[in-house]
LUMBAZA-365697 format. One record per residue: x, y, z of N, C-alpha, C in turn. Coordinates in steps of 0.02 Angstrom, whole numbers, plus 50000, padded with zeros to 5 digits. Each point is the difference from the previous one (the first is absolute). Layout:
BEGIN
XYZXYZXYZ...
END
This chain:
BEGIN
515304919553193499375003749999499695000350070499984992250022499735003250072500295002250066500775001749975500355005550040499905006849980500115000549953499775006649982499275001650043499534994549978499295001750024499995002050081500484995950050499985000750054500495005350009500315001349993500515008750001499435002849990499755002549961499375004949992499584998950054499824995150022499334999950058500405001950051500755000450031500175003350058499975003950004500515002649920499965008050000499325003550021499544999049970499185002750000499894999550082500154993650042499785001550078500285003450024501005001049981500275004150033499745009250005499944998549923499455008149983499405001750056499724996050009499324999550063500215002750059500724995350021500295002950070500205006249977500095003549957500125007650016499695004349981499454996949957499395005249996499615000250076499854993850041499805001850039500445003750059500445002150000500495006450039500364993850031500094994950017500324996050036500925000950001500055000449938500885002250010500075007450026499825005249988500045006350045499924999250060499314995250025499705001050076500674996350049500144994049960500644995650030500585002549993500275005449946500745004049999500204991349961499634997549958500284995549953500394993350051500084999750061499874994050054499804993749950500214994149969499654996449991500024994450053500265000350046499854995550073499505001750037499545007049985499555002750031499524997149944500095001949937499424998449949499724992250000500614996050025499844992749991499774999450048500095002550048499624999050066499235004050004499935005249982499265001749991499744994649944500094998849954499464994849978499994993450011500534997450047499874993350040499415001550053500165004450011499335003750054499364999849969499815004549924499624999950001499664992749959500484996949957499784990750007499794997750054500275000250045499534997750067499425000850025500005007049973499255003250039499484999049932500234998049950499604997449934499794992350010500244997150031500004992250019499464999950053500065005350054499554998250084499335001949951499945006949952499255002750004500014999549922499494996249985499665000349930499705004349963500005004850051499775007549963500335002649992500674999150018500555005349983500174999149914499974995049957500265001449926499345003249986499614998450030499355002149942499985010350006500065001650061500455007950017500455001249955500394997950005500705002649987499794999149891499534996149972499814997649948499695007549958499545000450065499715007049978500265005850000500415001550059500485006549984500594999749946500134995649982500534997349955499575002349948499565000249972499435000849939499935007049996499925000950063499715008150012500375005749988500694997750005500745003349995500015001149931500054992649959500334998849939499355005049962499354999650006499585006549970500225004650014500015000950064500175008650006500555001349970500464997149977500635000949968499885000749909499674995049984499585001249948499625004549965499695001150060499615007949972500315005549993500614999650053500485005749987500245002449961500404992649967500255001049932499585001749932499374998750033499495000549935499695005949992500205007350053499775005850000500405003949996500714996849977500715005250000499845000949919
END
């Protein structure tokens, strides 16, 4: 069960990396992909404002995506 449970939670992040365009923008590179978000872990670590950003556009997205579907 809690493989199953954790197969599902990758799948779902892997979904994230390509909703947010990341496999197109990289030509699917995952030595580039692992490397942009070691990057941006880092720069989440120096500035404390960076999750609380990235918290809100993450929100802001998943509505606007929401509403989309909710006016088709």
């Amino acid at each position: 069960m809690a493989r199953r449970e954790r197969t599902r939670h990758l799948i779902e992040l892997g979904g994230l990396v390509q909703k947010a365009g990341l496999v197109d923008l990289t030509d699917d590179d995952r030595a580039t992909l692992y490397g942009a978000m070691l990057d941006l872990a880092a720069r989440a670590r120096e500035d404390g404002n960076t999750l609380a950003l990235w918290k809100r556009r993450g929100r802001r997205a998943f509505d606007a995506e929401a509403e989309g579907r909710e006016a088709q």
